[in-house]
SEPA-413204 format. One record per residue (C-alpha): x, y negated, z negated; residue in one letter; chain; residue number from 1. Coordinates in nm, 3 decimals. Each point is the difference from the previous one (the first is absolute). Example, Ala and Ser with C-alpha at 12.3 -4.5 7.8 and 13.67 -1.06 7.14 Angstrom:
2
pt xx:1.230, yy:0.450, zz:-0.780, type:A, mol:A, seq:1
pt xx:0.137, yy:-0.344, zz:0.066, type:S, mol:A, seq:2
//
This chain:
270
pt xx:1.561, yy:0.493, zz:-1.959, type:X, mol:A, seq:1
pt xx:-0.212, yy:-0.190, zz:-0.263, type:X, mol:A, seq:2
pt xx:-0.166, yy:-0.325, zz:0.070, type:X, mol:A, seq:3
pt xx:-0.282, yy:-0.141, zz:-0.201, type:X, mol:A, seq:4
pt xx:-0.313, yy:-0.115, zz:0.233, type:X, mol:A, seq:5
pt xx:0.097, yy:-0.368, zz:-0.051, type:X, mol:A, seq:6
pt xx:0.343, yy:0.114, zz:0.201, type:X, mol:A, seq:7
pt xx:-0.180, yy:0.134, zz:0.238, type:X, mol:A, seq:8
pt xx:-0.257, yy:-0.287, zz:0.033, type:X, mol:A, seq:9
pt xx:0.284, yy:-0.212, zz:0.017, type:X, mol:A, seq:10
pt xx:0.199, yy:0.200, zz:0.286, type:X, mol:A, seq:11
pt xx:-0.351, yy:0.091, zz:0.191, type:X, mol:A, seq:12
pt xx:-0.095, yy:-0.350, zz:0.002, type:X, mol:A, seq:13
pt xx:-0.318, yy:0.132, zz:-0.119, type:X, mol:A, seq:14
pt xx:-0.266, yy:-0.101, zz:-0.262, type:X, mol:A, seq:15
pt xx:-0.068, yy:0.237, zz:-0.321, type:X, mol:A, seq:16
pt xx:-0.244, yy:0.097, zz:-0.154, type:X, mol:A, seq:17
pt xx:-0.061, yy:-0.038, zz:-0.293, type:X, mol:A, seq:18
pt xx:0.271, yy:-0.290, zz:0.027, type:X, mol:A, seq:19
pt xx:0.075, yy:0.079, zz:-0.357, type:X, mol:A, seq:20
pt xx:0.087, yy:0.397, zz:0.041, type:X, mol:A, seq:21
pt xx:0.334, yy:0.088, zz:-0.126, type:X, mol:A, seq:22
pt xx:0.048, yy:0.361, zz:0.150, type:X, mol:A, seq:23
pt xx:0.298, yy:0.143, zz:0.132, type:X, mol:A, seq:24
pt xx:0.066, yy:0.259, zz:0.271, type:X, mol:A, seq:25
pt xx:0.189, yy:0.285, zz:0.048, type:X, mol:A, seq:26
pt xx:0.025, yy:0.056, zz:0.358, type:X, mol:A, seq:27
pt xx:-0.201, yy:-0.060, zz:0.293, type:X, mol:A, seq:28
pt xx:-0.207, yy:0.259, zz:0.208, type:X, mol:A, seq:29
pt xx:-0.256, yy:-0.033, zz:0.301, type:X, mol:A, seq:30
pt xx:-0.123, yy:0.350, zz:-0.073, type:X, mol:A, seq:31
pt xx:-0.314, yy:-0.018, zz:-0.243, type:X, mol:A, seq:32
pt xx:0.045, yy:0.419, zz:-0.004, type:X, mol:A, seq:33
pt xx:0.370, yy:-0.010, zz:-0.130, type:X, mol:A, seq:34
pt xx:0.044, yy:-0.331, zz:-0.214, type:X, mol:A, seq:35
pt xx:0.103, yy:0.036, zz:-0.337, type:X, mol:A, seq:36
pt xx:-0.063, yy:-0.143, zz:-0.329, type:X, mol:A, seq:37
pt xx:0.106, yy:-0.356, zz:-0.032, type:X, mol:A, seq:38
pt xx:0.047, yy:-0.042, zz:0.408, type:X, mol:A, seq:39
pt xx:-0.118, yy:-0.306, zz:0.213, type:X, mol:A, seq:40
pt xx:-0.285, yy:0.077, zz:0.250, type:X, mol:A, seq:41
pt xx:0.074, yy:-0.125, zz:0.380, type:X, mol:A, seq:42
pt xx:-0.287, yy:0.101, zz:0.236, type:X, mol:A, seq:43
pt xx:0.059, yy:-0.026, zz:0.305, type:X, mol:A, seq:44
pt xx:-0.184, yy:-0.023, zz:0.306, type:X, mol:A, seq:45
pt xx:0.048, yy:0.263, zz:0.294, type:X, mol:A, seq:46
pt xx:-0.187, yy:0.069, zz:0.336, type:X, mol:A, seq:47
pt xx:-0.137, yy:0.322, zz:-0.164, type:X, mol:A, seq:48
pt xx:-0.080, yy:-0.151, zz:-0.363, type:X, mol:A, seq:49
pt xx:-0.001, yy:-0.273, zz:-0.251, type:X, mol:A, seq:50
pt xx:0.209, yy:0.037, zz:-0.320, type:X, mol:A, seq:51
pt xx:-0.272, yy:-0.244, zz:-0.213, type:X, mol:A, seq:52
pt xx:-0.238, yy:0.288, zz:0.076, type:X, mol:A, seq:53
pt xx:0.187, yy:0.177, zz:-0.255, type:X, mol:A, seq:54
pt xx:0.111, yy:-0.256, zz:-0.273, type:X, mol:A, seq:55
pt xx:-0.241, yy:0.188, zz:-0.275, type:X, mol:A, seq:56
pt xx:0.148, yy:0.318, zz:0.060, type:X, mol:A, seq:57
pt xx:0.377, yy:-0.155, zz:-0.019, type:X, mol:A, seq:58
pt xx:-0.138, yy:-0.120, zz:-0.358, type:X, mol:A, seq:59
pt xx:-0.169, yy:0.334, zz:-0.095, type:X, mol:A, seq:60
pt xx:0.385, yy:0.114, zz:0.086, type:X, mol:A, seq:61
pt xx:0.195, yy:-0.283, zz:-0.268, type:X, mol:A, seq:62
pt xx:0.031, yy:-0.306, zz:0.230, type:X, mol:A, seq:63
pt xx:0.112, yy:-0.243, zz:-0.236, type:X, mol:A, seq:64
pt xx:-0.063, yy:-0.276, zz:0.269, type:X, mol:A, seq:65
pt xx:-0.106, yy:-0.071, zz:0.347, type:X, mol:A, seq:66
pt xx:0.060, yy:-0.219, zz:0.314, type:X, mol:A, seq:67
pt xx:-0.328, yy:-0.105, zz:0.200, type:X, mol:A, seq:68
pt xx:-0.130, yy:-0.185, zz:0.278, type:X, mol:A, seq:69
pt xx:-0.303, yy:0.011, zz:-0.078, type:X, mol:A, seq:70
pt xx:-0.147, yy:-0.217, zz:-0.316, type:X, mol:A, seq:71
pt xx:-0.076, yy:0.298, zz:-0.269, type:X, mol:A, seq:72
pt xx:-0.166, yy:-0.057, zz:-0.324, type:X, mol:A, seq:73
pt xx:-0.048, yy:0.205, zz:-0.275, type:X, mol:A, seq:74
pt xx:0.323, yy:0.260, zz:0.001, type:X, mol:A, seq:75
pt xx:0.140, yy:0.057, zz:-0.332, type:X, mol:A, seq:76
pt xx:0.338, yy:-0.094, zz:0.136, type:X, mol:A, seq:77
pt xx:0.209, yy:-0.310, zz:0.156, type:X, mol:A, seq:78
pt xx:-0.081, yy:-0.062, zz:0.355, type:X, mol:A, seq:79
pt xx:0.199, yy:-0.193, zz:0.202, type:X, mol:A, seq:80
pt xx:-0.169, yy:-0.157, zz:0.309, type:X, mol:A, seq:81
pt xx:0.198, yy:-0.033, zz:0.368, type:X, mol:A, seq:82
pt xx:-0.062, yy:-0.065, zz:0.316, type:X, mol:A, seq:83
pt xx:0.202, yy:0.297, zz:0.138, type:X, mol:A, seq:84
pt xx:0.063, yy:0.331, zz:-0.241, type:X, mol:A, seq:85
pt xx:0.252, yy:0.111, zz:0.305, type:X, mol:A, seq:86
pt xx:0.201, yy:-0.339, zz:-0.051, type:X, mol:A, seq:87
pt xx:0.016, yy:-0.010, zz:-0.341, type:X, mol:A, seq:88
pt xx:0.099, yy:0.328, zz:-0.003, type:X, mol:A, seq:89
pt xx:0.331, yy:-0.106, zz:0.148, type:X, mol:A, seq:90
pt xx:0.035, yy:-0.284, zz:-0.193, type:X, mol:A, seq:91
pt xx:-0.023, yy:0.253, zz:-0.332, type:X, mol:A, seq:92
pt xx:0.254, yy:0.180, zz:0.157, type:X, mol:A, seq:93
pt xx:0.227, yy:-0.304, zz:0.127, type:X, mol:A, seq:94
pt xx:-0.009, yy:-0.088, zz:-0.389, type:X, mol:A, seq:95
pt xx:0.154, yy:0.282, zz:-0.067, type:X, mol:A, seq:96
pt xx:0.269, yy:0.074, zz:0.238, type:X, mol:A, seq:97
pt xx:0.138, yy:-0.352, zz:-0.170, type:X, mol:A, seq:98
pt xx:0.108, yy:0.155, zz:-0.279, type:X, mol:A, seq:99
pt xx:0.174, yy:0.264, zz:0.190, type:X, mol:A, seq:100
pt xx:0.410, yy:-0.136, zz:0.085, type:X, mol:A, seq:101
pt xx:0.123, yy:0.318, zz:0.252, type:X, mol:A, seq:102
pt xx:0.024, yy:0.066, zz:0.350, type:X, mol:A, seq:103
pt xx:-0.312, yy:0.048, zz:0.146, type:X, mol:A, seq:104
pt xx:0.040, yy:0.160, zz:0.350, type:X, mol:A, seq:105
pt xx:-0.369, yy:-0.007, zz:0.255, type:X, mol:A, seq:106
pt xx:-0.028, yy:0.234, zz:0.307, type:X, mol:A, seq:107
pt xx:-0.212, yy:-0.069, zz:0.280, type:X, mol:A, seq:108
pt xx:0.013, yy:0.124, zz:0.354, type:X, mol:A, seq:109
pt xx:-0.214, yy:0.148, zz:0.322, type:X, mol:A, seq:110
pt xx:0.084, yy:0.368, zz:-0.166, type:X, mol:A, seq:111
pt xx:0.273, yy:0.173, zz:-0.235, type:X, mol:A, seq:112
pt xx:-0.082, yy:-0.267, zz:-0.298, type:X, mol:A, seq:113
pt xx:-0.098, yy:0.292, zz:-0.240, type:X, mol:A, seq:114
pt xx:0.298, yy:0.264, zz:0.100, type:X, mol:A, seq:115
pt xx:0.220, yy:-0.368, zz:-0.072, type:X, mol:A, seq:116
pt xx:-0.130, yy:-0.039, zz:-0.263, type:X, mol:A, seq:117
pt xx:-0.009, yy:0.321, zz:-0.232, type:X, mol:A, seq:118
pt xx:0.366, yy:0.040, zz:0.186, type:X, mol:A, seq:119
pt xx:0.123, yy:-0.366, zz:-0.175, type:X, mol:A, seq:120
pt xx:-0.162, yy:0.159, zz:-0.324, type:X, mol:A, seq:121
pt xx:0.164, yy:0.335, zz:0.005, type:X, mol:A, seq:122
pt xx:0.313, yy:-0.174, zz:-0.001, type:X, mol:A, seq:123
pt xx:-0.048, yy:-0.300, zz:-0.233, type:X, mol:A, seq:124
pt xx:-0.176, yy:0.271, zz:-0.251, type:X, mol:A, seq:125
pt xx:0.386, yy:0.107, zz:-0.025, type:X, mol:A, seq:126
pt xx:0.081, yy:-0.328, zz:-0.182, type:X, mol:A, seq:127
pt xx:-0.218, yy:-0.068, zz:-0.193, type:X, mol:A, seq:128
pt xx:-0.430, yy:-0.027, zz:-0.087, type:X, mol:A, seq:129
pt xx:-0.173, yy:-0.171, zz:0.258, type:X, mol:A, seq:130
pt xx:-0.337, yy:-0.009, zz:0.193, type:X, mol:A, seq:131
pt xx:-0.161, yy:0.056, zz:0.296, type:X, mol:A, seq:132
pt xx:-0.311, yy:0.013, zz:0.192, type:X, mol:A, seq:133
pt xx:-0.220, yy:0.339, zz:-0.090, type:X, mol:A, seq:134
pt xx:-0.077, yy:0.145, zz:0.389, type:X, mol:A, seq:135
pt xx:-0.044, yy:-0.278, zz:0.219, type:X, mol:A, seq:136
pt xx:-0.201, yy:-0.279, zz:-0.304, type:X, mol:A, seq:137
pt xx:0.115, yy:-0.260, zz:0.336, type:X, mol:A, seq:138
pt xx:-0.311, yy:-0.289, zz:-0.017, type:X, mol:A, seq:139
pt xx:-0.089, yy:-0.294, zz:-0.208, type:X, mol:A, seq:140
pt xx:-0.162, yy:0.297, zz:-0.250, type:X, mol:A, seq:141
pt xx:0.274, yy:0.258, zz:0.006, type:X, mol:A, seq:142
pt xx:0.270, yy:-0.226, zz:-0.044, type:X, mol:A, seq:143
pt xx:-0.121, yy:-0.243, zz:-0.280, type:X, mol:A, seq:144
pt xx:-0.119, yy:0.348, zz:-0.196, type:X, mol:A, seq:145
pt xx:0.379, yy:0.095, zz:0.062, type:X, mol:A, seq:146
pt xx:0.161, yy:-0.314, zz:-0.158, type:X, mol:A, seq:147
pt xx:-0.195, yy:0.049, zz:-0.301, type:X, mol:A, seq:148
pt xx:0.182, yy:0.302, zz:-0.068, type:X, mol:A, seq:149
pt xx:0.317, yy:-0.222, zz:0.041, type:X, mol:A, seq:150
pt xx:0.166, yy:0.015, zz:-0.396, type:X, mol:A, seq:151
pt xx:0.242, yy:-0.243, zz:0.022, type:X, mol:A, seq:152
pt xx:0.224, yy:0.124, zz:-0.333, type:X, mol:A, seq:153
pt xx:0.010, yy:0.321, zz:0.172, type:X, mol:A, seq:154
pt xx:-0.009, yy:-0.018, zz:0.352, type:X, mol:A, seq:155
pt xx:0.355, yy:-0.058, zz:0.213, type:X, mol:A, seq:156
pt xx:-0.132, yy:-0.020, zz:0.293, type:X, mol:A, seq:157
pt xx:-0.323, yy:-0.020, zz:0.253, type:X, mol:A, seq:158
pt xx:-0.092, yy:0.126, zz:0.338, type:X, mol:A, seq:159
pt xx:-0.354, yy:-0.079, zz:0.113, type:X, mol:A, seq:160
pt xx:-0.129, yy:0.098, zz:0.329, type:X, mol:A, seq:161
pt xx:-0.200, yy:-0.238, zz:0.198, type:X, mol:A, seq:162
pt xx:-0.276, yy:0.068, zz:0.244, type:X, mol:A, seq:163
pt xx:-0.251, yy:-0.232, zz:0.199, type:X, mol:A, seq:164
pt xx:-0.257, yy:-0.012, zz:0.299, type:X, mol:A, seq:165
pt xx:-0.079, yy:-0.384, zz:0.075, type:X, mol:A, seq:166
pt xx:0.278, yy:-0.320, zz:-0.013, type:X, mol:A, seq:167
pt xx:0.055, yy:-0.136, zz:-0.384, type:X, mol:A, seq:168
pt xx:0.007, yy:0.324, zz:-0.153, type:X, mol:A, seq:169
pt xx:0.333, yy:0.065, zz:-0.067, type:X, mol:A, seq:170
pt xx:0.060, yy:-0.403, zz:-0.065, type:X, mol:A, seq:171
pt xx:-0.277, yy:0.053, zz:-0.301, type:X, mol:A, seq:172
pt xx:0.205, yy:0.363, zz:-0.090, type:X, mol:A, seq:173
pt xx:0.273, yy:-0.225, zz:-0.017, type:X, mol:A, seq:174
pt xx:-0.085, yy:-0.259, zz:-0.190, type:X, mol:A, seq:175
pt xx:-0.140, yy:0.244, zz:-0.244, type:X, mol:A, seq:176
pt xx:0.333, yy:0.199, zz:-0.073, type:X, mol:A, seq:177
pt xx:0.256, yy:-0.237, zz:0.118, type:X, mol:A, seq:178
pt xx:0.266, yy:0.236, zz:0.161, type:X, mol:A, seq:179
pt xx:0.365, yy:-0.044, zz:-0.004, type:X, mol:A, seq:180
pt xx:0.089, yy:0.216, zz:0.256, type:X, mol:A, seq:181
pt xx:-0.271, yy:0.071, zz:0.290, type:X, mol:A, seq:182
pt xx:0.042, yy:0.286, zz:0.266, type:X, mol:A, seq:183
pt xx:-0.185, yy:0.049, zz:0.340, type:X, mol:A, seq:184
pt xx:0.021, yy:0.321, zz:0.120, type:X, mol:A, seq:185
pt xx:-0.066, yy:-0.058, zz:0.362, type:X, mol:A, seq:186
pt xx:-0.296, yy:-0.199, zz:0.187, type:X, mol:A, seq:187
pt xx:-0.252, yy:0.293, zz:0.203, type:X, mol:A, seq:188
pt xx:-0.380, yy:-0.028, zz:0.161, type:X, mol:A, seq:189
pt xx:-0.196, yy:-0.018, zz:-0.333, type:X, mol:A, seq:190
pt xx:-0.282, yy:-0.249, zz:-0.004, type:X, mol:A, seq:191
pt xx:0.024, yy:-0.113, zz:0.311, type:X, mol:A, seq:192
pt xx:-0.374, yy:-0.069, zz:0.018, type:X, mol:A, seq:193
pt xx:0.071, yy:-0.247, zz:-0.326, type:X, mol:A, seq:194
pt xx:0.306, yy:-0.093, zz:0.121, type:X, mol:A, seq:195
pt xx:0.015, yy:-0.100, zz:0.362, type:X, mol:A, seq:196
pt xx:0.317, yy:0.179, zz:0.134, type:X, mol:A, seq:197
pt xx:0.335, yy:0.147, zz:-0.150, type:X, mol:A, seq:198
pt xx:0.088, yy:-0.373, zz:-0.009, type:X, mol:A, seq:199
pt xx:-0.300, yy:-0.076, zz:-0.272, type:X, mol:A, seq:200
pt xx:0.079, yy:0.281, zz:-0.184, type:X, mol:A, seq:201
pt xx:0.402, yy:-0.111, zz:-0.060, type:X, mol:A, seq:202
pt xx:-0.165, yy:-0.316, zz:-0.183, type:X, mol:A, seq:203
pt xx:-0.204, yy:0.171, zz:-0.216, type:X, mol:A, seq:204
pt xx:0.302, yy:0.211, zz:-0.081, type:X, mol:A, seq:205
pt xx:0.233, yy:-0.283, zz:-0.006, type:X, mol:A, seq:206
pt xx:-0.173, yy:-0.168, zz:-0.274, type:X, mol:A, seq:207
pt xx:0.202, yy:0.215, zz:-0.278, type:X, mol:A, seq:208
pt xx:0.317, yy:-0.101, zz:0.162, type:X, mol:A, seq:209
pt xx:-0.166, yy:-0.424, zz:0.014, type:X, mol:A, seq:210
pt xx:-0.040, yy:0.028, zz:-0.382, type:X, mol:A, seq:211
pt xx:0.315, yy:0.136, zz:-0.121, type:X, mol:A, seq:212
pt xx:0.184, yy:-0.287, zz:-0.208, type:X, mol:A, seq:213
pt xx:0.299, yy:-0.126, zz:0.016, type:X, mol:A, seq:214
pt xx:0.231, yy:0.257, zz:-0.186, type:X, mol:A, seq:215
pt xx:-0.197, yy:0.298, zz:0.170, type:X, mol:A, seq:216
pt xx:0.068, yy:0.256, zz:0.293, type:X, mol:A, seq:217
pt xx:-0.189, yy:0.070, zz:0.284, type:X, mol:A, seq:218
pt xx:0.098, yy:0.401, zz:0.058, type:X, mol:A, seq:219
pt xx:-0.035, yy:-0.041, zz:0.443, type:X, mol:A, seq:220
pt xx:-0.028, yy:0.329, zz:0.185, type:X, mol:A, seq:221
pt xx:0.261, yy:-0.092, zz:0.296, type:X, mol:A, seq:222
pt xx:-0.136, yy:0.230, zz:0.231, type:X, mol:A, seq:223
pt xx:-0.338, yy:-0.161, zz:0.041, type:X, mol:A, seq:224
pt xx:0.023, yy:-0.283, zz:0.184, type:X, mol:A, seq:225
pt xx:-0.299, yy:-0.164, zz:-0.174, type:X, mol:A, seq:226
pt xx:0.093, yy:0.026, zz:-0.318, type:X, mol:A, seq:227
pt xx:0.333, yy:-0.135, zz:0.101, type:X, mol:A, seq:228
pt xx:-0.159, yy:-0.337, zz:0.107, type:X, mol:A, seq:229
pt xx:-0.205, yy:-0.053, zz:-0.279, type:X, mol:A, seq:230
pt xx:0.132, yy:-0.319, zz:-0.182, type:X, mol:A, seq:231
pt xx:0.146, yy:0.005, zz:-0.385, type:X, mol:A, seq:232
pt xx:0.012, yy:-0.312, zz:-0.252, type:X, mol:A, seq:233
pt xx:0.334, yy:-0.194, zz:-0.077, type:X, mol:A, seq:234
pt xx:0.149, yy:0.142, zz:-0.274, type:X, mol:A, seq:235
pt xx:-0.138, yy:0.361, zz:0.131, type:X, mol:A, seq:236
pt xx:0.298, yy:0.254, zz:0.050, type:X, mol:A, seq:237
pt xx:-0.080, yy:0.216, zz:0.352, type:X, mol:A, seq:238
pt xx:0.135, yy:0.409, zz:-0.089, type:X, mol:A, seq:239
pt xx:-0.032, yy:0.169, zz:0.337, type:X, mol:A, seq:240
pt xx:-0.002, yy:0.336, zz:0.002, type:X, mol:A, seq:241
pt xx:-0.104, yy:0.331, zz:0.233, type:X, mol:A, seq:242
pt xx:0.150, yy:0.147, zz:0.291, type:X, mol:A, seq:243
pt xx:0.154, yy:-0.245, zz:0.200, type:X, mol:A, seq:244
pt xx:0.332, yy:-0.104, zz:-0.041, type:X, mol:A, seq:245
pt xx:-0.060, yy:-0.339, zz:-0.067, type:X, mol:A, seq:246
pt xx:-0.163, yy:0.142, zz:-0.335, type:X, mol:A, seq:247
pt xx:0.160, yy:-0.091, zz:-0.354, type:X, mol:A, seq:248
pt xx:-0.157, yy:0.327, zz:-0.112, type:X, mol:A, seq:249
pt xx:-0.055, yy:0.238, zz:0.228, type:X, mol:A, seq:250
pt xx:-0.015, yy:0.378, zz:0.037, type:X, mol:A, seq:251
pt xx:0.233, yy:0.273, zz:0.193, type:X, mol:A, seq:252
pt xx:0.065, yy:0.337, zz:0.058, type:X, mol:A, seq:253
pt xx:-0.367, yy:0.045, zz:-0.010, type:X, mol:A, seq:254
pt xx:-0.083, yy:0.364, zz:-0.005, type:X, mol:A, seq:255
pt xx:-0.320, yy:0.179, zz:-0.071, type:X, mol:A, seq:256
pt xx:-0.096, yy:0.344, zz:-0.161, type:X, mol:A, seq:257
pt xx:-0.197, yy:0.258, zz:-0.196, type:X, mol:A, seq:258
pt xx:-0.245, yy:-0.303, zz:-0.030, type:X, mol:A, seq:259
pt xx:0.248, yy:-0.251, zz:-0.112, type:X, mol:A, seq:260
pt xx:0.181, yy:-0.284, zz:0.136, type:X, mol:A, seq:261
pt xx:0.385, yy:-0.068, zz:-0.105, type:X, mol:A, seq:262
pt xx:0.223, yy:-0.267, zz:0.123, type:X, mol:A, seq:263
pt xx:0.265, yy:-0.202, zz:-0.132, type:X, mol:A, seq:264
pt xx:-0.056, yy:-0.379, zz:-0.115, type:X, mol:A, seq:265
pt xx:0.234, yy:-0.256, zz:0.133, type:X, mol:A, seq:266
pt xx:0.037, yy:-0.333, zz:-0.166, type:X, mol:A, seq:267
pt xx:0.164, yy:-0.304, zz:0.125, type:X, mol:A, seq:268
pt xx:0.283, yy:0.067, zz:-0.213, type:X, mol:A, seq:269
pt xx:0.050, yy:0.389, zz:0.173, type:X, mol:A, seq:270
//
């Protein structure tokens, strides 16, 4: 990526500092130990630290420019002021996905979203260069710092896992990356004390499959009853698929051994 700080101003909704600069960035990190030369700063705030505790030694390192919430005077580079480093750390990212025209494909699920994941990889690496999520990069950090890595003239095709703990996380994931094609795994007892039930948890869930666009597929594991009744958009297609029969894709002759699990792949056509 390269954006020059009035870009990012712009896209942040942020002020800048001095509201003259004209810098541009190379990339983005929230790491002041591992930036680069030329990189924009994003500290973020965590239970266990503050990122703007560490804004001098992301400069010491080559920041070329950094995000703030906090009114800072006196850095020899652009700041740009916001209310939220986290949020406009999506937005950056959101920016970027833009210029990216492939299929984009988001996991999410109870369990098994990682194994999916690197699985839809393996095969789509067979095609052609794509990307994917490094281990499980899942929240509104991991996934934005995985977008950036998105090179549209290069990249075929994207598979982004997607993780969360409280309602309107995976609506923000989202609206971040803009999936074409969103899978649920299955809907289990995780955050239940967040959540309020199985029930609560299917919403949270369901809210890849509520912002899927019209021209997108909702990939609906037909052997979970929960995921089956979670609603799609107009215009969404519905591809069923596991063991039952009712399944458009679905899996038979399932046989394991020596660690490994073969089976043969029926289609709707088969």
């Amino acid at each position: 990526m390269n954006l020059s700080v009035q870009q990012i101003a712009e896209i942040t909704g942020g002020r800048l500092t001095p509201a003259s600069a004209d810098v541009s960035v190379s990339g983005v990190s929230t790491d002041s130990r591992t930036i680069r030369a030329g990189e924009l700063f994003i500290p973020l705030r965590g239970p266990r630290y503050d990122g703007h505790d560490f804004l001098l030694r992301a400069l010491q390192n080559g920041a070329g420019a950094c995000l703030s919430e906090e009114v800072i005077a006196g850095l020899k580079v652009p700041v740009i002021q916001v209310s939220d480093t986290l949020r406009a750390l999506g937005d950056l990212a959101a920016a970027h996905r833009c210029g990216y025209r492939g299929p984009l494909v988001a996991v999410t699920g109870s369990s098994g979203k990682t194994t999916t994941k690197e699985m839809l990889a393996a095969i789509l690496e067979r095609t052609a260069p794509g990307l994917k999520s490094a281990g499980n990069f899942n929240n509104l950090v991991g996934v934005p710092l995985t977008l950036f890595g998105l090179r549209p003239d290069t990249h075929r095709w994207a598979v982004l896992e997607m993780g969360m703990s409280a309602r309107g996380e995976i609506a923000r994931l989202a609206e971040i990356a803009r999936p074409t094609v969103g899978l649920i795994t299955n809907i289990g007892p995780a955050h239940l004390e967040t959540l309020r039930g199985l029930d609560g948890v299917a919403r949270a869930k369901g809210e890849l499959f509520a912002a899927l666009t019209a021209g997108g597929t909702a990939v609906v594991n037909a052997d979970d009853e929960r995921v089956l009744s979670l609603p799609v958009a107009n215009g969404v297609r519905r591809l069923l698929y596991g063991l039952s029969s009712s399944a458009e894709v679905r899996a038979d002759e399932i046989e394991a051994r020596g660690g490994c699990v073969r089976f043969r792949l029926l289609t709707a056509e088969q």
